[in-house]
Residue, then its C-alpha position, 0 to 999 in steps of 0.5 A: x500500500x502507498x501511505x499518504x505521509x510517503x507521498x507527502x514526503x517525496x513531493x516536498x524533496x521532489x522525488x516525482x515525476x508525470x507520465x506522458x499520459x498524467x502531464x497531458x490531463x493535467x494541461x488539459x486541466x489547464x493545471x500548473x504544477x504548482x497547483x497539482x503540487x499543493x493537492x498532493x501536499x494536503x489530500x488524502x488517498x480516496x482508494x488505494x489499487x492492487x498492483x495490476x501489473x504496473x505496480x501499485x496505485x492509489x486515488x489522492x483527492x486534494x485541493x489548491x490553495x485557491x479551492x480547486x480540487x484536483x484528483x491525482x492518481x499516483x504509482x511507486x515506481x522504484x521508490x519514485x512516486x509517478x502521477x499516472x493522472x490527473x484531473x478536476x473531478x466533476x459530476x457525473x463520474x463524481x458527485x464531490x471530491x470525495x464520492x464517486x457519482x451513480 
């Protein structure tokens, strides 16, 4: 399992890095790494994914320090921490930042 104090820790000696895939939805977002920065330092892990051939990963809800809340899914890959995704949750795939939609 991926602790949210590990992800919190390798973010602060920035010990990460995107995916191809994670950088593209982020820009799609129109987020900066900053702000993705500031969610990851104050989420929290939603749901935690056994490891389906990837390593494991884990769903981290969080927000910018302007309020907007920002989904990132991450892995561990070699003790590294890798933003598989990321996105603004919205309805109806989420009813909140924390419960998923019907």
């Amino acid at each position: 399992m991926i602790s949210i104090d590990w992800i919190k820790q390798v973010v602060l000696d920035d010990y990460y890095r995107y995916s191809r895939h994670g950088d593209q939805e982020r820009q799609n977002d129109d987020l900066t790494l900053t702000q993705v920065k500031q969610a990851l330092l104050n989420g929290r892990i939603l749901e935690q994914y056994a490891d389906t051939g990837r390593g494991l990963s884990c769903l981290v809800a969080g927000f910018t320090d302007n309020g907007i809340p920002i989904h990132a899914v991450c892995g561990c890959m070699v003790n590294t921490l890798v933003i598989i995704t990321v996105y603004i949750p919205a309805p109806p795939k989420f009813k909140n930042p924390f419960e998923r939609g019907n």
